[in-house]
C-alpha positions as CSV (number, residue, x, y, z in Angstrom):
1,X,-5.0,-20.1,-9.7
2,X,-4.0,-20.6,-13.1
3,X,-3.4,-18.9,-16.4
4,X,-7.4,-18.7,-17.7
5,X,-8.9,-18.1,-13.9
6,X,-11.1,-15.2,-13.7
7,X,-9.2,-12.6,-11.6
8,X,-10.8,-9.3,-10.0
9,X,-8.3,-6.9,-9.3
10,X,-10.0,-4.1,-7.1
11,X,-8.0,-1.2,-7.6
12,X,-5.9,-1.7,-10.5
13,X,-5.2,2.1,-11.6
14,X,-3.7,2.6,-8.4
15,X,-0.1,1.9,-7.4
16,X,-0.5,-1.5,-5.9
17,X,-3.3,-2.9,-8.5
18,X,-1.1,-1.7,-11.4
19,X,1.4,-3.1,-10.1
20,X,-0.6,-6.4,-9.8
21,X,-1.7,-6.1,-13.0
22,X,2.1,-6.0,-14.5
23,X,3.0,-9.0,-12.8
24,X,-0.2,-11.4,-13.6
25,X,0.1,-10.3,-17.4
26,X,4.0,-11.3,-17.3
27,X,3.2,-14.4,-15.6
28,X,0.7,-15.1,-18.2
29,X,-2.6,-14.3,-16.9
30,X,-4.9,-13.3,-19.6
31,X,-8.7,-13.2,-18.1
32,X,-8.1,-10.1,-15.9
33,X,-11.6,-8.3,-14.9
34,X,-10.9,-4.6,-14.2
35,X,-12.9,-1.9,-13.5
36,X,-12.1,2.2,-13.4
37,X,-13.7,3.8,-10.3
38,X,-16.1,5.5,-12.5
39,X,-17.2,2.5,-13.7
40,X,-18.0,0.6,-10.8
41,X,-17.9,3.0,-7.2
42,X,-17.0,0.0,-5.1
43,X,-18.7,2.3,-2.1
44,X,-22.3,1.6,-3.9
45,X,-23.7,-1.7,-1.8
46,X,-25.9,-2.3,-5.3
47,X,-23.5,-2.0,-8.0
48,X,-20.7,-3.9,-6.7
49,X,-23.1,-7.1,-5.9
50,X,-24.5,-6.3,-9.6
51,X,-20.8,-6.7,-11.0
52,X,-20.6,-9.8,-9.0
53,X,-23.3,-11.3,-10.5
54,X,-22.5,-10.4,-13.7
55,X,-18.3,-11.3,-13.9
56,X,-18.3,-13.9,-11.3
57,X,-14.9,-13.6,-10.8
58,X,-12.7,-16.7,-9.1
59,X,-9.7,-14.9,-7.7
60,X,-9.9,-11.0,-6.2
61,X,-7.1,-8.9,-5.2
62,X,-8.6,-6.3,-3.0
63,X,-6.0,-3.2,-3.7
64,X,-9.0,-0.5,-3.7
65,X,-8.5,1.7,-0.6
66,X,-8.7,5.8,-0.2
67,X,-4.7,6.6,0.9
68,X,-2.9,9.6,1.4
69,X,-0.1,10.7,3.9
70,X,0.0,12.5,6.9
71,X,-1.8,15.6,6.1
72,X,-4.7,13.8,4.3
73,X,-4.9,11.5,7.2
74,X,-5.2,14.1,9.2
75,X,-7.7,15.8,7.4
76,X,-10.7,13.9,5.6
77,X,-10.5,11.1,8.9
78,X,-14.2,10.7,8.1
79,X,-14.3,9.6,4.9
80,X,-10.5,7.4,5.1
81,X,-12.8,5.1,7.8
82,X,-16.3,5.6,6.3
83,X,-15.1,4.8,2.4
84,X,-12.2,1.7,3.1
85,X,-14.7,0.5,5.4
86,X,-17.3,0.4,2.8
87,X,-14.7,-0.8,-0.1
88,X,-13.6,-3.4,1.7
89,X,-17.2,-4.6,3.2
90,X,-18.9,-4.9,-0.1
91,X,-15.8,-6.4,-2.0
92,X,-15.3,-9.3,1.1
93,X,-19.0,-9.9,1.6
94,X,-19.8,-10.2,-2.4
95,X,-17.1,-12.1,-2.7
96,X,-18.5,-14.8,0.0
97,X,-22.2,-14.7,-1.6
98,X,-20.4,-15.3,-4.8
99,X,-18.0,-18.6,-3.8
100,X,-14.5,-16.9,-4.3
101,X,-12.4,-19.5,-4.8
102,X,-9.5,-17.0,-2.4
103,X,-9.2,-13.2,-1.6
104,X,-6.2,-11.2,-0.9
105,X,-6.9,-8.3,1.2
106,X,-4.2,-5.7,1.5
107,X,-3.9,-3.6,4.8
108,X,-0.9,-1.5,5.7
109,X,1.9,-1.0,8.2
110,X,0.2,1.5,9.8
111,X,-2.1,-1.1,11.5
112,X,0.3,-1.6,14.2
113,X,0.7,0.2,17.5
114,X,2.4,3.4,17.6
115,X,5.0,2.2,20.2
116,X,4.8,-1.1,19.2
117,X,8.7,-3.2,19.5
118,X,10.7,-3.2,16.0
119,X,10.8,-4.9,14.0
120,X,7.1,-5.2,14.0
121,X,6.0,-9.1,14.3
122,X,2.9,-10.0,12.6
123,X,1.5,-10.9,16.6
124,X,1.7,-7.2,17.7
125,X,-1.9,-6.3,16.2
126,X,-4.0,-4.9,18.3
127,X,-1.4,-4.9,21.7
128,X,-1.7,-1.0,21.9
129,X,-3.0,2.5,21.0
130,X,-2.1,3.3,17.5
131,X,-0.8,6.5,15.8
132,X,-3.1,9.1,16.0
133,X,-2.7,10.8,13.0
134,X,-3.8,8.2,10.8
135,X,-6.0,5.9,13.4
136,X,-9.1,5.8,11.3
137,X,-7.5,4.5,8.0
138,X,-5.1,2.0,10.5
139,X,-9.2,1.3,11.9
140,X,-10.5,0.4,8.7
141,X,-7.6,-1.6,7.7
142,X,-7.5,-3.7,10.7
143,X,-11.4,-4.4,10.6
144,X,-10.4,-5.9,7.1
145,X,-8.2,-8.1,8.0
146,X,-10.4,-9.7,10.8
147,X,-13.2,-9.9,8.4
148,X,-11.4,-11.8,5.7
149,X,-10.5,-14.1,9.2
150,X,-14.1,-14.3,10.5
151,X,-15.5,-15.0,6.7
152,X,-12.5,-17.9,6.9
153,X,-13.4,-19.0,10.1
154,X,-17.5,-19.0,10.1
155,X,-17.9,-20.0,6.0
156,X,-14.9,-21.2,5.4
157,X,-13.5,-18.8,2.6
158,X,-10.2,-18.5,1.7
159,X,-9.7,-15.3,2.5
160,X,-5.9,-14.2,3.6
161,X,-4.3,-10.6,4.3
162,X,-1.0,-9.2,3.4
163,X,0.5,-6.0,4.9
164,X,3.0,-4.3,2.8
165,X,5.2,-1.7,4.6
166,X,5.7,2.0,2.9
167,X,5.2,1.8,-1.1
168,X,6.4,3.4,-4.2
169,X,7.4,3.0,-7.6
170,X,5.3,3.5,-11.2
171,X,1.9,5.0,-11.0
172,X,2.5,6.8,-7.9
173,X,0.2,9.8,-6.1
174,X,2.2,12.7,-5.9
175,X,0.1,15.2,-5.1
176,X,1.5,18.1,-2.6
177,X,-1.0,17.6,-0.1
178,X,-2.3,14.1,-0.3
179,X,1.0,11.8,-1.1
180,X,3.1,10.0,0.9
181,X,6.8,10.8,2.1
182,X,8.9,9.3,-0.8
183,X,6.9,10.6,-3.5
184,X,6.3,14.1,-2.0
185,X,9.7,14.6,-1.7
186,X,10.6,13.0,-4.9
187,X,8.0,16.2,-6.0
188,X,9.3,18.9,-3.7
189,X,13.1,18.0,-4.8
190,X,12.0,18.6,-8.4
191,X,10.8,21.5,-8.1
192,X,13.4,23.2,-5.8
193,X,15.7,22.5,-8.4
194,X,13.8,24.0,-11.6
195,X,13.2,26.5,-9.2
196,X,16.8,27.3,-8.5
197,X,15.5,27.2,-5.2
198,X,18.5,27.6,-2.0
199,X,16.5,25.2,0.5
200,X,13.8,22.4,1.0
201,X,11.9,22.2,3.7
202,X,10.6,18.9,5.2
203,X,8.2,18.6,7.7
204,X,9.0,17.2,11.0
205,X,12.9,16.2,12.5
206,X,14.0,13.5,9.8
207,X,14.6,11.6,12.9
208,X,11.8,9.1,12.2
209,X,12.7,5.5,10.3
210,X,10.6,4.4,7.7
211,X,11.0,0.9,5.5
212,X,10.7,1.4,1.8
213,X,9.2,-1.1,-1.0
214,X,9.3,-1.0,-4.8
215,X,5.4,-1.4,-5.8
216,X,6.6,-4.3,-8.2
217,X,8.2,-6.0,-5.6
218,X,5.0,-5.9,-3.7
219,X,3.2,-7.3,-6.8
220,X,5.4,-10.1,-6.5
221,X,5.3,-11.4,-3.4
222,X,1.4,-11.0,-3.9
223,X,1.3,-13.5,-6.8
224,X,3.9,-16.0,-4.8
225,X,1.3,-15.7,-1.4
226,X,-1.7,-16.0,-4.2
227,X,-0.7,-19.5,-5.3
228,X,0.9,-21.1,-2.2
229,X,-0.2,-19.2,0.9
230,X,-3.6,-20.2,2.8
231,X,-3.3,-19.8,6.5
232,X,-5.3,-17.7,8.7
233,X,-2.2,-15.7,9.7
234,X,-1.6,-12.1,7.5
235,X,1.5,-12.0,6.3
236,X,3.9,-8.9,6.4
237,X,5.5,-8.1,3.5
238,X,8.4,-5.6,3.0
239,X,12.6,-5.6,3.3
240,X,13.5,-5.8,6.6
241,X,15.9,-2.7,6.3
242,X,14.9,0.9,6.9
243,X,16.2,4.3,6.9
244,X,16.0,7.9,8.7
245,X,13.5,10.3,6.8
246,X,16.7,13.0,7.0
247,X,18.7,10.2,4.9
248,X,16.1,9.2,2.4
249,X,15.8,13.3,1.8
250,X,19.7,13.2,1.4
251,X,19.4,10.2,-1.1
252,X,16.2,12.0,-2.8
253,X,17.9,15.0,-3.4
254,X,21.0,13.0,-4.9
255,X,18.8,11.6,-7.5
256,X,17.4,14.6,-8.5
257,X,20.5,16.6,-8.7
258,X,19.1,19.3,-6.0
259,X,22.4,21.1,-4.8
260,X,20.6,23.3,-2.1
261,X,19.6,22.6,1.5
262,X,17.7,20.4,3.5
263,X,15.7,22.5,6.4
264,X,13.9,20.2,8.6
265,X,10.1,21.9,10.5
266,X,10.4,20.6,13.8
267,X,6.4,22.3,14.4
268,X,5.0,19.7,11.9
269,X,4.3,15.9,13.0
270,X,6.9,13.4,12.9
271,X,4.3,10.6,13.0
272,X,5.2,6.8,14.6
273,X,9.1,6.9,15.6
274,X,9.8,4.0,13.8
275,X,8.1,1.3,11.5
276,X,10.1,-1.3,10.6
277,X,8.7,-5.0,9.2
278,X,9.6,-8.2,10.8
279,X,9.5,-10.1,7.2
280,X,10.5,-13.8,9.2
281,X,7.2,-15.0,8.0
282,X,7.4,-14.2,4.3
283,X,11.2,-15.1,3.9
284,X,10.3,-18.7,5.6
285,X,7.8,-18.6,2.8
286,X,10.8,-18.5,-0.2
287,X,10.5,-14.4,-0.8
288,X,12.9,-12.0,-0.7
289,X,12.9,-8.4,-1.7
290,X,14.9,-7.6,-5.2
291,X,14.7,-3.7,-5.7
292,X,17.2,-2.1,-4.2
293,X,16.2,1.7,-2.9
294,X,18.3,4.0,-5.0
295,X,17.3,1.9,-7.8
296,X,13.7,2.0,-7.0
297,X,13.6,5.6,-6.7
298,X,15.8,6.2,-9.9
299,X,12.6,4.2,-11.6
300,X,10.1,6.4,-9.8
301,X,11.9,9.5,-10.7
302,X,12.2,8.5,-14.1
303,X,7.8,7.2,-13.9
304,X,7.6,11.0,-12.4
305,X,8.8,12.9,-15.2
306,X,7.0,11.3,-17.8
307,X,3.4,11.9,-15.8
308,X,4.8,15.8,-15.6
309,X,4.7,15.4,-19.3
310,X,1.6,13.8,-20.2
């Protein structure tokens, strides 16, 4: 892949594809193909082999997905399996019919078993039941990642997968009922203190342990894998560190400046105990993370007031 390949990135208003996006334009990528979801509905089997014929792109990062936290997973479990699976069949499949020269697919930490041993080795995929609360996306995600292997092994693509653990940073979702953890509470802290408010509650025990990566640092590691990484094998990609939900809350509400108190819902879902990355793999690869957490969330603070004001 170099500076004047034609690169598809599938997604790039989100989180991740943004954050792709940032890093290929400071690297010096200049023929980026991007579409908004308006213009090109990546769950329409016609128009997406339409924009294949016409921008026969060389290079796709496959960031498109429909995400959400608990509560969303929870909620539209039809359409998390139903529209990732289609995303993700019509993106791969085009992509074969169209010579690709490589693919990167991106999946999620969620993938693994519920009970699975941490840190979570790359090998543990499909070695037990997974987390009920968000099975069909973790579903979808994994029938992507053993697409882009059987496209490799049957045609011979270069198709390779990457699975990030829990993301934030710029361009985040924080919607009250659809966002993840970090950014919801990022959101609920903000409010509680404009609000003058005496408490915050947070659903579940704060007992669960969650791994936390800056979106940028994502994009990074992304672009290294892009140019030097084509084995079969996806790759995890996060810190290797992780933190009780009660103690990113605490560091949250730091930030923020929120000076009441924390009251934890012990009736809501806690979710998978723990989900910590096993990042042997990527660091044997020359990758490290750089964003620190307090810093990263400092940035997405920062990212969060100026979307309040926009």
């Amino acid at each position: 892949m170099n500076t004047n390949s034609k690169i598809y990135i599938a997604g790039h208003r989100g989180m991740v594809g943004s954050a792709i996006k940032r890093s290929l334009e400071a690297n010096g990528y200049k023929n980026l193909v991007c579409y908004t979801s308006a213009e090109l509905d990546l769950r329409d089997t016609k128009a997406v082999a339409n924009f294949f014929d016409k921008e026969q792109p060389e290079y796709v990062f496959l960031a498109a997905a429909k995400v959400g936290g608990i509560i969303a997973n929870q909620t539209y479990r039809a359409q998390f399996l139903y529209e990732n699976l289609q995303i993700q069949n019509h993106v791969i499949h085009n992509s074969y019919l169209h010579g690709v020269k490589k693919l990167m697919f991106f999946g999620s930490s969620c993938i693994y078993p519920k009970l699975a041993p941490q840190p979570l080795k790359e090998e543990y995929l499909l070695t037990g039941l997974l987390e009920p609360t968000n099975e069909p996306y973790a579903i979808a995600k994994i029938a992507g990642i053993k697409m882009c292997e059987a496209y490799r092994s049957q045609y011979g693509c270069n198709f390779i997968s990457v699975m990030p653990t829990n993301l934030y940073g710029l361009n985040d979702n924080y919607d009250p009922v659809n966002s993840h953890v970090l950014p919801a509470l990022i959101r609920k802290f903000h409010e509680a203190k404009l609000a003058k408010a005496k408490e915050v509650i947070i659903w579940g025990s704060g007992t669960p342990k969650r791994e936390f990566l800056f979106a940028d640092d994502l994009a990074d590691a992304a672009l290294k894998l892009m140019q030097d990484y084509n084995d079969p094998q996806f790759v995890n990609i996060g810190t290797g560190q992780d933190l009780s939900i009660k103690n990113l809350a605490e560091l949250i509400k730091t930030i923020i400046g929120f000076e009441g108190e924390l009251r934890f819902d012990i009736s809501k879902p806690d979710g998978t105990p723990r989900k910590l990355m096993d990042v042997s793999l990527l660091q044997s690869l020359g990758w490290t993370y750089k964003t620190e957490l307090e810093d990263g969330i400092r940035i997405a603070y920062q990212d969060f007031l100026g979307l309040k004001t926009k």
